[in-house]
N, C-alpha and C positions, 0 to 999 in steps of 0.2 A: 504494500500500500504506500501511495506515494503521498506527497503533503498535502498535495488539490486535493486527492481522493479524503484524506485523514481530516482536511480542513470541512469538505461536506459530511463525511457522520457525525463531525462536531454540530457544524451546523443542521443537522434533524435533530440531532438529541433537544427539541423544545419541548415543554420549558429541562433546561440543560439542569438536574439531580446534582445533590452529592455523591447520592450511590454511585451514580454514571461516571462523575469523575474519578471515585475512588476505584472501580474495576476498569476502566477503562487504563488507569496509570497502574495499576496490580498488571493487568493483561501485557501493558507494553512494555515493561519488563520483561515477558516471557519472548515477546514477539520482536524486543528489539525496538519498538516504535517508541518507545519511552520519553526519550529526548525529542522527539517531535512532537507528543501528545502535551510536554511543558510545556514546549513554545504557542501552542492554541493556547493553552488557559492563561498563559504569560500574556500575549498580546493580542487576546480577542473580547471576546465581552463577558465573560465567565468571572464573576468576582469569589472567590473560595471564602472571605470574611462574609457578605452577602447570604450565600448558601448555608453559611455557617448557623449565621445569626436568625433567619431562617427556620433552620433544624429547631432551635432550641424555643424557639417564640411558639412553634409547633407542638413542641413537647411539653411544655408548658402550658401550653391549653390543654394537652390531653391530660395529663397528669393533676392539674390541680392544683401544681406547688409549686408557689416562689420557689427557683435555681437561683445559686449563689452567683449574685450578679457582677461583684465587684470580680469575681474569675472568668467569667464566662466572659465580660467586656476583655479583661486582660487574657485569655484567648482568642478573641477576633482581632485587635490589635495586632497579634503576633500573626494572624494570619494574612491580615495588609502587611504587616512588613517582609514576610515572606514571597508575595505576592510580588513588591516592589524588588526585591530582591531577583523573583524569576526574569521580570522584566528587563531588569538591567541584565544580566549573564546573558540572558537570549540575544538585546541589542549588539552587545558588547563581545561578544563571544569570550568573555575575560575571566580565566577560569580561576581568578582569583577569588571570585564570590561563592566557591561551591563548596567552601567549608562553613563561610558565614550563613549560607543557606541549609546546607545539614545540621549545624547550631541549630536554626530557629525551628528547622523542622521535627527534631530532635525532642525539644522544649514542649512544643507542638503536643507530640506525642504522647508525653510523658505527664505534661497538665491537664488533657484531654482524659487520658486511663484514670488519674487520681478523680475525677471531675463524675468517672463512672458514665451509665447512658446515655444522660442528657449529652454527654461530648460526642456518640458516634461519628459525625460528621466531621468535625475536626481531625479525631482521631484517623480516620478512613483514609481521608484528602493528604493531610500532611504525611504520614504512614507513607502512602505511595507514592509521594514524591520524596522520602525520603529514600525509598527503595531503588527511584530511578535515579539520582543522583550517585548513588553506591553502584547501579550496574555502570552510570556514565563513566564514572571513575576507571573502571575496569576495563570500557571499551577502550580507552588512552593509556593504561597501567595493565596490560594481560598480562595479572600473578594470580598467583593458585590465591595469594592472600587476599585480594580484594573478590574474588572471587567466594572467600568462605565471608566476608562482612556482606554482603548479599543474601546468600542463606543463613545468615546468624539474624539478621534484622527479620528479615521474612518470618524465622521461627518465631522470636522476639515479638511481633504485630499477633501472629497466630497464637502464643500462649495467652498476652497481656488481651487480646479478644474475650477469654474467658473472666477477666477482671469485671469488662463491662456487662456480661454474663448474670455475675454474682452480684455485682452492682445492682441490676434490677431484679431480682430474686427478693435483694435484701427488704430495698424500698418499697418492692410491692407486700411483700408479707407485715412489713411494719404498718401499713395502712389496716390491715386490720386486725381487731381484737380477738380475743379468745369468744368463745360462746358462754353464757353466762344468763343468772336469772336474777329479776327481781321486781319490788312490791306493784310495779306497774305495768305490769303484761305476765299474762297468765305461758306465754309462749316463750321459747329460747331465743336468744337473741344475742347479733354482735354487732358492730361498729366498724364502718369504710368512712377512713378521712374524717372520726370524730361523728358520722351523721348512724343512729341506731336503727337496726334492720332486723323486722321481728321474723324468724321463721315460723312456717306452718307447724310446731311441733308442741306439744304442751307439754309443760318441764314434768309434771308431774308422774306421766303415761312411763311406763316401762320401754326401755330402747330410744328414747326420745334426746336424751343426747347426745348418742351416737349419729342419730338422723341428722340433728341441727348440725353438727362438725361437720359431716358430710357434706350437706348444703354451703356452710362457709368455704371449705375445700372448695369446690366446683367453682363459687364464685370467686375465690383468688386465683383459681386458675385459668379463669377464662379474663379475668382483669390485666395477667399475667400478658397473655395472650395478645391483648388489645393492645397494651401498647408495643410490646414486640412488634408488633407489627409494621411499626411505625418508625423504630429506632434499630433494632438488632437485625431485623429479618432482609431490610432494603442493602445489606453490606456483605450479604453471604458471599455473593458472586466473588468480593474483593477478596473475602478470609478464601475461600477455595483458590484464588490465585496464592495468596499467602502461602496455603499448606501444600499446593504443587512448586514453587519455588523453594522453601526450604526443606520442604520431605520427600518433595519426589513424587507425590501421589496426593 
């Protein structure tokens, strides 16, 4: 694929995802187009703080909960200055900026896993440009050693994935309470985000709090579910390129 060609799947991808950037630069890695895939988002209309910020105004309406804002600004930040950074390397071809942009991408990275799901987008985007700049390295440096920082990062994105994992496991099971009874409903009852949800069960009846656990079960896991949907599930494509670059399979 040549840049015309690379430059129009860029331009169909409307409206242009995080997901999309993030497996699209996972993929060009595999494929080699890596370093042309930067130069689009470098100097086309693709803002990665944008998609960022985005992501999380997203998740925040699905979720319910104030995200820590004063980090989450101080990750879109680093992602315009990463962003100015691609730019300039691309104009410049001055391969002086490709550590200052591994730094921020690095950062990137590493604030986004601490940050948990609300970060996937960060995490995803910066991830694979951090990965393409470690294969760029390699295309100018053919050593077995830049070659194993490729596969160490790749593993690196693919374990720290399961961070953002447990991350939403955590928050979603903390949203709700145990089953529990008392003086005003005759029924078992628990708690999503503080608001009380009486089950069909009467505490009284024999097996009845096995039922109500049950019911709360299903509804944490379908709550689980929801927002997955929305944050975990749109990056598999990426983590699958992840876990075929550093495992092979």
């Amino acid at each position: 694929m040549g840049q015309d060609d690379l430059k129009r799947e860029v331009d169909r991808a409307d409206p242009v995802t995080w997901a999309w950037v993030a497996e699209e630069l996972a993929s060009g890695v595999v494929s080699g187009l890596g370093s042309q895939i930067v130069a689009q988002i470098a100097n086309g209309n693709t803002s990665i703080a944008t998609l960022v910020a985005n992501f999380v105004a997203n998740v925040q309406t699905i979720v319910h909960h104030e995200i820590e804002e004063d980090r989450v600004r101080a990750v879109i930040a680093s992602c315009n200055s990463l962003q100015d950074l691609m730019t300039i390397y691309v104009n410049s071809q001055d391969r002086q900026y490709i550590l200052p942009m591994q730094i921020r991408a690095s950062d990137i990275v590493n604030e986004s896993a601490s940050l948990g799901f609300p970060a996937c987008a960060s995490f995803a985007i910066s991830g694979g440009v951090m990965l393409t700049l470690l294969h760029d390295v390699y295309n100018h440096q053919n050593t077995p050693g830049n070659m194993a920082n490729i596969v160490t990062y790749a593993r690196t994105l693919f374990q720290r994935h399961d961070d953002l994992l447990w991350s939403l496991w955590r928050f979603n099971n903390g949203r709700f309470s145990s089953c529990y009874t008392d003086i005003h409903s005759e029924f078992w009852r628990y708690t999503l985000d503080g608001e009380v949800i009486d089950t069909e069960f009467i505490w009284l009846n024999h097996g009845s709090e096995q039922q109500a656990e049950r019911v709360r079960r299903l509804h944490r896991n379908a709550e689980y579910q929801r927002i997955e949907a929305t944050t975990l599930v749109p990056m598999r494509d990426a983590v699958i390129q992840w876990r075929q670059i550093g495992y092979g399979s």
